[in-house]
DRENDO-1510 file (C-alpha; in Angstrom, 1 decimal, always signed):
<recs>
REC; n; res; u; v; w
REC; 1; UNK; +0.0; +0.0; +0.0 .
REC; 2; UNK; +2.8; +2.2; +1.1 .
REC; 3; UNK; +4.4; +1.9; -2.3 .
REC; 4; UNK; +1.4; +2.6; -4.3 .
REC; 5; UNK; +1.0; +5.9; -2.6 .
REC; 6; UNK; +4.5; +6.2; -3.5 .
REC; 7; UNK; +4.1; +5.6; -7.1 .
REC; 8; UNK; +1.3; +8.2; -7.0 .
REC; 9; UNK; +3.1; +10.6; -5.5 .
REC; 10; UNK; +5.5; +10.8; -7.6 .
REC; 11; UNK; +6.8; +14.3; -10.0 .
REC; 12; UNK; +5.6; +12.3; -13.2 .
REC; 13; UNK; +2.1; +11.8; -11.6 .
REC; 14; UNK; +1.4; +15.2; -10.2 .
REC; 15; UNK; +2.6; +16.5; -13.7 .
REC; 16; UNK; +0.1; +14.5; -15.7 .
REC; 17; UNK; -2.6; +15.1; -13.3 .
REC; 18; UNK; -2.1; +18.7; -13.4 .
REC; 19; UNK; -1.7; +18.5; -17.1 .
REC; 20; UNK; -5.1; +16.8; -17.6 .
REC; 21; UNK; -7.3; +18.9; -15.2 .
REC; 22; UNK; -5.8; +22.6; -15.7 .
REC; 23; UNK; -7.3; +22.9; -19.5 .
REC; 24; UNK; -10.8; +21.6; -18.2 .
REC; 25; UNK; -11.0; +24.6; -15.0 .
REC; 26; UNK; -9.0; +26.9; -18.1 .
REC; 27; UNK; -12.5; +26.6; -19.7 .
REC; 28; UNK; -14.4; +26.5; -17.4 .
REC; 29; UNK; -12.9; +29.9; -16.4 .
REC; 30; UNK; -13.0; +31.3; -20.2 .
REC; 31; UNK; -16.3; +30.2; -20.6 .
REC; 32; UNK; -17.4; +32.2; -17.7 .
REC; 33; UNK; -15.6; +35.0; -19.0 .
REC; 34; UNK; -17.6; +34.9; -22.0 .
REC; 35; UNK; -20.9; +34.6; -20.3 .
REC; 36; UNK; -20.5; +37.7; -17.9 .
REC; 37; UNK; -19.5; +39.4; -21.1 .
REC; 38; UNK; -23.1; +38.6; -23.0 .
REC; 39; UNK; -24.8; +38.8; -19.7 .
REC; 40; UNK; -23.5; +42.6; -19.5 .
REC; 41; UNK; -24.1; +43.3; -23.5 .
REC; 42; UNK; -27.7; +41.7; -22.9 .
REC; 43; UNK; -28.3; +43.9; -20.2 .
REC; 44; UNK; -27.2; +47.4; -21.9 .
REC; 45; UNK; -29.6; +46.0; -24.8 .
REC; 46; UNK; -26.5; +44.9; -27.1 .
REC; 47; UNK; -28.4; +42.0; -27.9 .
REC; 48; UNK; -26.4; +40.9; -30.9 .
REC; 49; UNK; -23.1; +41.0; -29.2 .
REC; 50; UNK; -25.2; +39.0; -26.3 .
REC; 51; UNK; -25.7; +36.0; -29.1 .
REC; 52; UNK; -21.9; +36.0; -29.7 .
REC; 53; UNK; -20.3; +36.0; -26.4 .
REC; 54; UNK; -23.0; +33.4; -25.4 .
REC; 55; UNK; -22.5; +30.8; -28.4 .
REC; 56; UNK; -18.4; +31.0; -27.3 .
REC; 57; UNK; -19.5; +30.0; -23.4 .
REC; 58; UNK; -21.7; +27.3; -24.2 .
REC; 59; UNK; -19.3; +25.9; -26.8 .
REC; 60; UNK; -16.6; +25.6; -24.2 .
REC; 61; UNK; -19.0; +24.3; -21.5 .
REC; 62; UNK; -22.3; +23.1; -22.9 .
REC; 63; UNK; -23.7; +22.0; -20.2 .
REC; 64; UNK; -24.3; +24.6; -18.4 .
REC; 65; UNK; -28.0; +25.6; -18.7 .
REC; 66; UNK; -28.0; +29.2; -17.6 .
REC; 67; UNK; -26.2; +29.9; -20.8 .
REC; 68; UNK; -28.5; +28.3; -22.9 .
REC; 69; UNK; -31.2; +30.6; -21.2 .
REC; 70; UNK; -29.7; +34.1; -21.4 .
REC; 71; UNK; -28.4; +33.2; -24.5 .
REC; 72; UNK; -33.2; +32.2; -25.3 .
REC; 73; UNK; -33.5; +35.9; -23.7 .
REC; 74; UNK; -31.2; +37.4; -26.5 .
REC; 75; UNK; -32.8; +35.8; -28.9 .
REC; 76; UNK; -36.4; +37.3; -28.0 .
REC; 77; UNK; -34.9; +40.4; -27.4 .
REC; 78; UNK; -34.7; +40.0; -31.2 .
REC; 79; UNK; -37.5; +38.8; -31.8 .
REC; 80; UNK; -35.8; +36.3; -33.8 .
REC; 81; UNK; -38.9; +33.9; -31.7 .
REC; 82; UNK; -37.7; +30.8; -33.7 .
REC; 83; UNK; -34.4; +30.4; -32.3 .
REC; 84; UNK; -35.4; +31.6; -29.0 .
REC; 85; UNK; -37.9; +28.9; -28.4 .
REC; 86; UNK; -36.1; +26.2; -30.2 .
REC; 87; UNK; -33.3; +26.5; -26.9 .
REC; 88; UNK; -35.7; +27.0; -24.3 .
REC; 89; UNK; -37.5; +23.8; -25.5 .
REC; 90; UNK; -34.1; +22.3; -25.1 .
REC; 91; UNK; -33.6; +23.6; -21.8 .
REC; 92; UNK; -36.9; +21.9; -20.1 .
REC; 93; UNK; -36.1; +18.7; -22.3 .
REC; 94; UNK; -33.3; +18.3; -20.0 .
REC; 95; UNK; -34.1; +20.1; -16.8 .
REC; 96; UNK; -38.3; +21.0; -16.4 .
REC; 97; UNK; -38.2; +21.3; -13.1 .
REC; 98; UNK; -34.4; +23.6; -11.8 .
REC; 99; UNK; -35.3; +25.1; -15.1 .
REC; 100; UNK; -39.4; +26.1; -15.2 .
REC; 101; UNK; -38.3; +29.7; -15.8 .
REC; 102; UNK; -37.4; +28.5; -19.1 .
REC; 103; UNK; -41.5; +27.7; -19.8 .
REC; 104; UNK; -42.3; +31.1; -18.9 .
REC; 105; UNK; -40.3; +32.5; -21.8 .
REC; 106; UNK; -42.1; +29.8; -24.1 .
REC; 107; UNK; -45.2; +30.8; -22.7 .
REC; 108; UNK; -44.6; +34.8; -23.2 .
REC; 109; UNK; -43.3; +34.5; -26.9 .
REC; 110; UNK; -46.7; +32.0; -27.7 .
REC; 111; UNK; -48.6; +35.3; -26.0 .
REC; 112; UNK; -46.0; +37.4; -28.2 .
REC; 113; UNK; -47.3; +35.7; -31.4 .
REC; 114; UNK; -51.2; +35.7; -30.7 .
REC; 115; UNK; -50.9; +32.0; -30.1 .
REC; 116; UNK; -52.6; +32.3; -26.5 .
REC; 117; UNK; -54.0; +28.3; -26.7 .
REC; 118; UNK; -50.5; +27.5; -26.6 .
REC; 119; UNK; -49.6; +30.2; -23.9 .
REC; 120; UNK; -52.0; +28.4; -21.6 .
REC; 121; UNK; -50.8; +24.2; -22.3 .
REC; 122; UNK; -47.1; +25.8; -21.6 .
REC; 123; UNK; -48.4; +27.5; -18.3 .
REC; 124; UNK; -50.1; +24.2; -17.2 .
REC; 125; UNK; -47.1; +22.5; -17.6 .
REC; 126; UNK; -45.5; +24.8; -14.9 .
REC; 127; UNK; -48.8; +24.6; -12.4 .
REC; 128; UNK; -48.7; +20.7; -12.7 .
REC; 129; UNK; -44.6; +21.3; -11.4 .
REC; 130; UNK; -45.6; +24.1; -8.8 .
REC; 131; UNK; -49.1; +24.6; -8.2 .
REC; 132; UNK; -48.4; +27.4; -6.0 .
REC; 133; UNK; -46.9; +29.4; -8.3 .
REC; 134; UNK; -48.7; +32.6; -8.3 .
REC; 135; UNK; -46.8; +33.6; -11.9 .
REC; 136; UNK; -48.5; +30.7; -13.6 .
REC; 137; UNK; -52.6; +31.3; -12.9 .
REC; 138; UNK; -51.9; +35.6; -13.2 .
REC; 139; UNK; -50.6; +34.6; -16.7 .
REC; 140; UNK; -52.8; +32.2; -17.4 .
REC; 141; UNK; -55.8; +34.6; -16.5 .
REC; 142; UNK; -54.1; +37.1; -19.0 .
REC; 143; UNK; -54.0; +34.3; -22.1 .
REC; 144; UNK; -58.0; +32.8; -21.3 .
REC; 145; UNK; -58.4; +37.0; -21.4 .
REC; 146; UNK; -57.3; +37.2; -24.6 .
REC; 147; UNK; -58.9; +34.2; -25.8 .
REC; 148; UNK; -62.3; +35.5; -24.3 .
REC; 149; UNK; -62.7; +32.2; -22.4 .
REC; 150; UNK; -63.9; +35.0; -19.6 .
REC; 151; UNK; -64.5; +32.5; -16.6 .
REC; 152; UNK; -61.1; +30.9; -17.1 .
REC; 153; UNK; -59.9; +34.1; -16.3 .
REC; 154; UNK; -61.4; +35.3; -13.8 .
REC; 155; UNK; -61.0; +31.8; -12.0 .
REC; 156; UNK; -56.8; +31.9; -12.5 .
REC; 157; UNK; -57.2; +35.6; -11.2 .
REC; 158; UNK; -59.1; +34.6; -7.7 .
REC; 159; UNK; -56.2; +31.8; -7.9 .
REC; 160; UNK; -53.4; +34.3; -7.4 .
REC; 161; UNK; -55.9; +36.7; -4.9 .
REC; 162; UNK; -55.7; +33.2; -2.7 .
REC; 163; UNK; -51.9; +32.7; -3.0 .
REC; 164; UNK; -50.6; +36.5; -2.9 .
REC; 165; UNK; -53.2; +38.7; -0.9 .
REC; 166; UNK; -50.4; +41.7; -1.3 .
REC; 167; UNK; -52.0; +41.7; -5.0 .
REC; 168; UNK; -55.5; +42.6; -3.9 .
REC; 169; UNK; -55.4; +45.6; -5.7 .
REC; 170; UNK; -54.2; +44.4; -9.3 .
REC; 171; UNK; -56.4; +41.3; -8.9 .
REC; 172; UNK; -59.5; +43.3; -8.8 .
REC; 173; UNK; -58.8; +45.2; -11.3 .
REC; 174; UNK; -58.0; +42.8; -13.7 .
REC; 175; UNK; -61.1; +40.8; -12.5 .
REC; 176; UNK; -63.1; +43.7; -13.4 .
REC; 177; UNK; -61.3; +44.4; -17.0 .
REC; 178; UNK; -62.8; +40.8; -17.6 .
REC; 179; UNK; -65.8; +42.0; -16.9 .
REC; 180; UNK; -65.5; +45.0; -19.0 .
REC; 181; UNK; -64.6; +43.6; -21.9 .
REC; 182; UNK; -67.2; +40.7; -21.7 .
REC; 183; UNK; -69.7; +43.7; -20.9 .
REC; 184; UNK; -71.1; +42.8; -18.1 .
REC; 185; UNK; -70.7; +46.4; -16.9 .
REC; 186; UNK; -72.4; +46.6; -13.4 .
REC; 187; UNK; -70.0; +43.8; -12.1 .
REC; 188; UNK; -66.9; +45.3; -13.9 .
REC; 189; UNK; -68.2; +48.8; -12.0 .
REC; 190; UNK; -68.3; +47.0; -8.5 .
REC; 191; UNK; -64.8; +45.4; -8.8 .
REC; 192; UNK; -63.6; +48.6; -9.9 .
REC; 193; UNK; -64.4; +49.9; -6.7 .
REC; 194; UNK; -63.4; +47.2; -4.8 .
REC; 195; UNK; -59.5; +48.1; -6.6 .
REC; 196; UNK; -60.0; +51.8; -5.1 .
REC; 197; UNK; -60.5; +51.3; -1.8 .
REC; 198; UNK; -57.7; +49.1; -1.5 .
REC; 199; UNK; -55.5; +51.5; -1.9 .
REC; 200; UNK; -56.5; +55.1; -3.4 .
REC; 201; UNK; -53.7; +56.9; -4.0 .
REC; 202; UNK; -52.0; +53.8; -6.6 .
REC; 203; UNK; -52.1; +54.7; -10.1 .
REC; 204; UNK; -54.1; +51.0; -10.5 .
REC; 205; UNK; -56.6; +53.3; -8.5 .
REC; 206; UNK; -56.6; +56.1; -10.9 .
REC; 207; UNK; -56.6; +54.0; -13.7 .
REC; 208; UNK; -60.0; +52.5; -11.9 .
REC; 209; UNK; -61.7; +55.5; -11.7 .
REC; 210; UNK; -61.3; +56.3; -15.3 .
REC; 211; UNK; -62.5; +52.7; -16.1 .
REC; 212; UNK; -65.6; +53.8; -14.5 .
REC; 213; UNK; -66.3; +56.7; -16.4 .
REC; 214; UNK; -66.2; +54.3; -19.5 .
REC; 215; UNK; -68.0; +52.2; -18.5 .
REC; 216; UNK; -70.7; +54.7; -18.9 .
REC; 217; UNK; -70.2; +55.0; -21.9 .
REC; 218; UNK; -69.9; +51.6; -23.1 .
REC; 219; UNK; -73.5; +51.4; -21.2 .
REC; 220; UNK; -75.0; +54.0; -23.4 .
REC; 221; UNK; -73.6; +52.5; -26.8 .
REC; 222; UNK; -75.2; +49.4; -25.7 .
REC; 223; UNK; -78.7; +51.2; -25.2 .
REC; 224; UNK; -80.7; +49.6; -28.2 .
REC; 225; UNK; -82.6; +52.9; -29.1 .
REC; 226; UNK; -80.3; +56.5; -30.1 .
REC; 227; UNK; -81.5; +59.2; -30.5 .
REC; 228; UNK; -79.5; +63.0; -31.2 .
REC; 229; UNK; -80.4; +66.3; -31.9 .
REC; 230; UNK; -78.5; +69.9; -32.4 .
REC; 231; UNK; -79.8; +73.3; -33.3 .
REC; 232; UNK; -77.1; +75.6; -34.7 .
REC; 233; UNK; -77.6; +79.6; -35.9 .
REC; 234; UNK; -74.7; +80.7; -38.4 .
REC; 235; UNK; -74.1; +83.5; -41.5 .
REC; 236; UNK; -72.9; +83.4; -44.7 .
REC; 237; UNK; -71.7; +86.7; -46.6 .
REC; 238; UNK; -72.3; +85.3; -49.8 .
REC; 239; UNK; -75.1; +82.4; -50.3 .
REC; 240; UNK; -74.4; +79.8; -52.9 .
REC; 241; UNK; -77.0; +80.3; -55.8 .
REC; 242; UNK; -78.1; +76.3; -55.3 .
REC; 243; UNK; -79.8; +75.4; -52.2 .
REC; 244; UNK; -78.9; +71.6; -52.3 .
REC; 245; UNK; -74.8; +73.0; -53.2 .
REC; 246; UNK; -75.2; +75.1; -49.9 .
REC; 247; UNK; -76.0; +72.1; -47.7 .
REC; 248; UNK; -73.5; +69.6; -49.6 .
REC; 249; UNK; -76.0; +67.1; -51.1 .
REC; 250; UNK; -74.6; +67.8; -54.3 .
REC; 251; UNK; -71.7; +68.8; -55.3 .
REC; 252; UNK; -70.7; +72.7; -55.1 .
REC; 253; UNK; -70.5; +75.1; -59.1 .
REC; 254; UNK; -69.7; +78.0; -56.5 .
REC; 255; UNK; -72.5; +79.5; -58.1 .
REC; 256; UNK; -73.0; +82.4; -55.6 .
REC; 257; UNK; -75.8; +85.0; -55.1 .
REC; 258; UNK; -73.9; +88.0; -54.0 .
REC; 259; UNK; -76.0; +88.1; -51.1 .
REC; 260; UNK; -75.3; +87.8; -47.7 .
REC; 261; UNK; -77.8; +86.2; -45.3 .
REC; 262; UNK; -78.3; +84.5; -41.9 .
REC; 263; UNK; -79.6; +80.7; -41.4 .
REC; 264; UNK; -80.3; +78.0; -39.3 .
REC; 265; UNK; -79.7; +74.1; -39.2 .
REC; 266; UNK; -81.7; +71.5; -37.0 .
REC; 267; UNK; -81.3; +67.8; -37.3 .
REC; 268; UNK; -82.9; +65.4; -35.5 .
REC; 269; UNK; -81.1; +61.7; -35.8 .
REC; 270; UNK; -82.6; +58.5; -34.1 .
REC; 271; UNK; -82.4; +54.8; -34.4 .
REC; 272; UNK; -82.8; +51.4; -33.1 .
REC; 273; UNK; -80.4; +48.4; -33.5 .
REC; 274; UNK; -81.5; +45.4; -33.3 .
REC; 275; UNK; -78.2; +43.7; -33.6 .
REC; 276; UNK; -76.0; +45.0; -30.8 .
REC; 277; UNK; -73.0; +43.2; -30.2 .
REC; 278; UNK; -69.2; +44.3; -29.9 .
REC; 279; UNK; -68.2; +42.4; -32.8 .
REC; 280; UNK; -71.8; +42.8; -34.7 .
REC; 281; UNK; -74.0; +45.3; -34.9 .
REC; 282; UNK; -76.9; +46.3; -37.1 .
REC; 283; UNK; -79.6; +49.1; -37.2 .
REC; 284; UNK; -82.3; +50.5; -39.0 .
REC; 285; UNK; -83.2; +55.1; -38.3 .
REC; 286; UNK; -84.2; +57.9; -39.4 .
REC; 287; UNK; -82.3; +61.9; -39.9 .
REC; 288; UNK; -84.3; +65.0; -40.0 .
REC; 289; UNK; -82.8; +67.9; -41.8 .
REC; 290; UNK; -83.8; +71.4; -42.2 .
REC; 291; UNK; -82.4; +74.6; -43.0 .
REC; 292; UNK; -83.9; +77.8; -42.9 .
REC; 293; UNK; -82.6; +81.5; -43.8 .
REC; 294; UNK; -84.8; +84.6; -42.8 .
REC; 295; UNK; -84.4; +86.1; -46.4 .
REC; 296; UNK; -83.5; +83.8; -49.2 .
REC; 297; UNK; -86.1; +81.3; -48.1 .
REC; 298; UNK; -85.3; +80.0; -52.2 .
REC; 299; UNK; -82.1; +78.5; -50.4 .
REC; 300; UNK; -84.3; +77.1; -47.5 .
REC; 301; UNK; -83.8; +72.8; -47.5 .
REC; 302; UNK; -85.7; +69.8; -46.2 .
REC; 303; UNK; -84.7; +66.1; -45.9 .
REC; 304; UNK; -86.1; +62.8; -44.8 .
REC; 305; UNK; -83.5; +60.0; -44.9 .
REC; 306; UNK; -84.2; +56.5; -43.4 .
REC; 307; UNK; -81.1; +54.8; -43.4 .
REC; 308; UNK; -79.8; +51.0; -42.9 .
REC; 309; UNK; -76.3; +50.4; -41.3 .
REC; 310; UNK; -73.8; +46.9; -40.3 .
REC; 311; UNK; -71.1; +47.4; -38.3 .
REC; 312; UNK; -68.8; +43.7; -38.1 .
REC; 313; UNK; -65.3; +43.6; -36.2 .
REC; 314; UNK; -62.9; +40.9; -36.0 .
REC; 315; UNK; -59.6; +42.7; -35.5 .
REC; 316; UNK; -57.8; +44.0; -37.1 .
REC; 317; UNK; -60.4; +44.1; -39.4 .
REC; 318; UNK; -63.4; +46.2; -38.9 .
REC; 319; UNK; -66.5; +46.8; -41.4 .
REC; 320; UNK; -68.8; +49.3; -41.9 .
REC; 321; UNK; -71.9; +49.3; -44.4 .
REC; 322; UNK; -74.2; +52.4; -45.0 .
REC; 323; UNK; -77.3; +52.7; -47.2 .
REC; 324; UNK; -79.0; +56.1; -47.0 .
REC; 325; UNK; -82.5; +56.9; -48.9 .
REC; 326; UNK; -82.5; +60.7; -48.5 .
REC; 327; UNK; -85.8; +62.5; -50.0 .
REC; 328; UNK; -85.0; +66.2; -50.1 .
REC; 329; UNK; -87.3; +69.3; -50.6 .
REC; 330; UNK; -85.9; +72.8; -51.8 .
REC; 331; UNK; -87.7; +76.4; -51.1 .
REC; 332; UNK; -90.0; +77.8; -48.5 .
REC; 333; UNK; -92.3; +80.3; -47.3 .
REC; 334; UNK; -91.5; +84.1; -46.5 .
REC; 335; UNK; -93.3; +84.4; -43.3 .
REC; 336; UNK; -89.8; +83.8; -41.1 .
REC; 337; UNK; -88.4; +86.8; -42.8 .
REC; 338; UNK; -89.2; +89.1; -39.3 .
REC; 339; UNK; -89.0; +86.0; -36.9 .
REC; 340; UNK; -86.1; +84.8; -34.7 .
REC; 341; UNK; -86.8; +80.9; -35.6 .
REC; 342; UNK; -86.3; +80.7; -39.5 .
REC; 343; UNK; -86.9; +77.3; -40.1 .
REC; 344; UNK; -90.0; +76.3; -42.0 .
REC; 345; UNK; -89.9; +72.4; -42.2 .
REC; 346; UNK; -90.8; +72.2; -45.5 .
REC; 347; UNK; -94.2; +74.8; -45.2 .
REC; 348; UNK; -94.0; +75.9; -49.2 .
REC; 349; UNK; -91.3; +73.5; -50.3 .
REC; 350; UNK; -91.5; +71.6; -53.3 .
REC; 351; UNK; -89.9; +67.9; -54.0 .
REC; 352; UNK; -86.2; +68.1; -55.5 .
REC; 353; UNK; -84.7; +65.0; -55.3 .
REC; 354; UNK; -84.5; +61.4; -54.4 .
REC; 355; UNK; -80.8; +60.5; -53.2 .
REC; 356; UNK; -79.2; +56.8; -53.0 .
REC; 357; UNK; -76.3; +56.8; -51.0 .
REC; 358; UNK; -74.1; +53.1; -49.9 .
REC; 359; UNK; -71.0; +53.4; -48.9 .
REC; 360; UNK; -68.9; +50.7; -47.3 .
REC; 361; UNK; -65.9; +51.2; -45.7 .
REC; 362; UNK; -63.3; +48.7; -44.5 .
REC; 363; UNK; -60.3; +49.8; -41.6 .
REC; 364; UNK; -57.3; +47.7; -41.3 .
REC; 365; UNK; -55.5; +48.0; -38.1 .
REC; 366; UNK; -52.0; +47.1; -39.1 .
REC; 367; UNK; -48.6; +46.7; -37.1 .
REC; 368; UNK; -46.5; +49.4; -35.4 .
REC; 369; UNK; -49.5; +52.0; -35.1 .
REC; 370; UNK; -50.6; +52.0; -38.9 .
REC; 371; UNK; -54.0; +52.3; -39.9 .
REC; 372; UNK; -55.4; +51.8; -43.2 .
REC; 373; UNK; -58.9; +53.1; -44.1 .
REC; 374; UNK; -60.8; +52.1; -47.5 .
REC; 375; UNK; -63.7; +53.6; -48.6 .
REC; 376; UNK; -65.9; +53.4; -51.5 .
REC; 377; UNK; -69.1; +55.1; -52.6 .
REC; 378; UNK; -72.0; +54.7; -54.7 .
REC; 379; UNK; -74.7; +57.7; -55.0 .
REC; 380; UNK; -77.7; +57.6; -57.2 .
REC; 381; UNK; -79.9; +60.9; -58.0 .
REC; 382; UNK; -83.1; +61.2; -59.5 .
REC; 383; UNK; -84.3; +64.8; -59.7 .
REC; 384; UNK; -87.6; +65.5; -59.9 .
REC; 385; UNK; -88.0; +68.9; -60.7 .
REC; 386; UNK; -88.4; +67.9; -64.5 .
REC; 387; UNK; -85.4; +70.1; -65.3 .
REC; 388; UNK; -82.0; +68.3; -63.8 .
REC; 389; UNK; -81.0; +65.5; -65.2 .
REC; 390; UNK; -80.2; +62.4; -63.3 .
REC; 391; UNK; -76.6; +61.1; -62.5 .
REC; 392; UNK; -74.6; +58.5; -60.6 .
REC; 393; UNK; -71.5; +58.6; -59.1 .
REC; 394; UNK; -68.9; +56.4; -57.9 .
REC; 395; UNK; -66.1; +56.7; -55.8 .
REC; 396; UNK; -63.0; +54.9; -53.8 .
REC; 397; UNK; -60.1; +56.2; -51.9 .
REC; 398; UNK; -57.7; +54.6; -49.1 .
REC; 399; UNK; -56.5; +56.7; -46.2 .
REC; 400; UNK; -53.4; +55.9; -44.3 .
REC; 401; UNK; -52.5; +56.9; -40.3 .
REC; 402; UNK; -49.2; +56.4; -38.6 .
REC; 403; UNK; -49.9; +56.9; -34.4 .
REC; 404; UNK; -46.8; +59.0; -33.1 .
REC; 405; UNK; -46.3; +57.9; -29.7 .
</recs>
């Protein structure tokens, strides 16, 4: 025994010993190097440099998993989502349980790419590892959110209420954005509340109270019956010649009378739809509109005009369809000339013209805050004053918005 230890102890021995371990902890070493240097690139958003730095640590010491992770945050940084999922799914092939993180960052890039079915079966893989993980069933209640799978929500929500009470505040309010958006609007109100008084000086708490006033709103465009009205006074220094040119029915010679004179407007708009949805909504009403002036009573306009309307959303698409059926009456009597309310309502008018107006228009809600707007219109006119001729018209157009933040 005594000469073994001898033989071990001997210069050749140490030598090779030393020889064989010292280029293992040498890589070890550089490849930590290499990942504090893409750690600190990641972290001052050098993302690219990241990627480089981290490939040369794992290819000197592979196995090392927290690597392979920062090296899956780089690559969603990004947004290169492909590569980036392709190592986390490594990462929980080998370790699901040290490394759940990893199936958070799977889950966020699914939520990322609108896949939120997928967001969910990746977060259930977590719960089944930690059911007490409060990150799981808040996430979770975000994804069935955005799926509109509203109870599913609201039930992961109460789940992290029961596991983090410190989160009161947040929970309630998220509870009551689910109700919001799935418009039931007097239990979206009360947990509104319920967020305030938590706490309410938080911005969560401001954000509350503005939720509220919305929610009056969202309330009245869910009334099934509308109904508007406006009275206006205004003067013109120089009338257009044509009445219907003056209101815009048709479209403007700037034929003018050289005479200056004062006028009113009143329209009276109503409706009822008997489709009300979010994503669907359709309606049948009826516009009043007059115009009277005190002196050229010639100019003086009335129009009747049932109309028809579908509104259909299913984003980023949204649809609109409008058919109008406008019957308009020109002229009017002179007893107004001395009065303060000019408006005749058609007393001495004669029929001018029968108006068809559809006009679809189609809004496409595009990436990085641009809007696209197409519209197209289709107008028929039959005059019946025996004198104007009857025309059509057809039009189409596309409008494009950019949002600056």
């Amino acid at each position: 025994m005594l000469d073994l230890l001898k033989k071990l102890c001997s210069p050749t021995i140490v030598v090779l010993i030393f020889l064989t371990f010292t280029p293992f902890a040498s890589a070890q070493q550089n490849a930590m190097n290499y990942f504090v240097d893409g750690v600190d690139a990641f972290e001052d958003g050098l993302y690219e440099d990241a990627v480089l730095s981290l490939k040369k640590a794992i290819e000197l010491d592979p196995s090392n998993l927290e690597f392979h992770y920062y090296l899956g945050l780089s690559y969603t940084s990004l947004k290169q989502y492909e590569e980036a999922l392709r190592v986390f799914e490594s990462i929980v092939e080998k370790e699901p349980e040290a490394f759940r993180k990893a199936y958070f960052e799977i889950a966020a890039i699914y939520s990322r790419q609108e896949e939120y079915q997928k967001t969910v079966d990746t977060l259930t893989i977590v719960e089944k590892i930690d059911p007490k993980e409060v990150r799981v069933y808040l996430e979770k209640g975000y994804a069935y959110q955005r799926l509109k799978v509203y109870d599913q929500a609201i039930e992961n929500f109460n789940r992290v209420k029961d596991l983090e009470p410190k989160m009161l505040q947040v929970i309630y309010y998220n509870i009551a954005s689910v109700h919001f958006e799935a418009e039931a609007f007097d239990r979206a109100e009360e947990m509104f509340t319920k967020a305030i008084e938590v706490d309410p000086d938080t911005s969560t708490a401001e954000n509350a109270r503005q939720s509220i006033m919305n929610i009056k709103g969202a309330k009245r465009a869910r009334r099934p019956w509308y109904l508007s009205t406006s009275l206006s006074w205004a003067y013109d220094s120089n009338v257009l010649l044509k009445a219907l040119e003056q209101a815009s029915v048709v479209y403007d010679t700037r034929e003018v009378s050289d005479v200056a004179d004062q006028f009113q407007t009143f329209l009276l708009r109503g409706g009822y739809k008997f489709i009300n949805r979010k994503e669907l909504e359709a309606g049948a009403g009826y516009s009043l509109y007059c115009t009277g002036y005190k002196d050229l009573t010639q100019n003086n306009i009335l129009g009747h005009i049932p109309h028809l309307y579908l509104n259909f959303s299913t984003h980023p698409f949204y649809l609109r369809g409008q058919y109008d059926l406008s019957y308009y009456y020109t002229g009017g009597k002179e007893d107004g000339k001395n009065n303060l309310f000019f408006l005749t309502f058609g007393g001495g008018s004669e029929k001018k013209l029968i108006l068809h107006n559809f006009m679809p228009t189609l809004t496409i809600v595009e990436p990085y805050d641009l809007k696209s707007e197409i519209t197209l219109s289709y107008q028929k006119k039959d005059y019946l004053d025996e004198v104007t001729s009857d025309a059509s018209h057809c039009s189409g157009g596309i409008v494009q918005s950019y949002k600056i933040r």
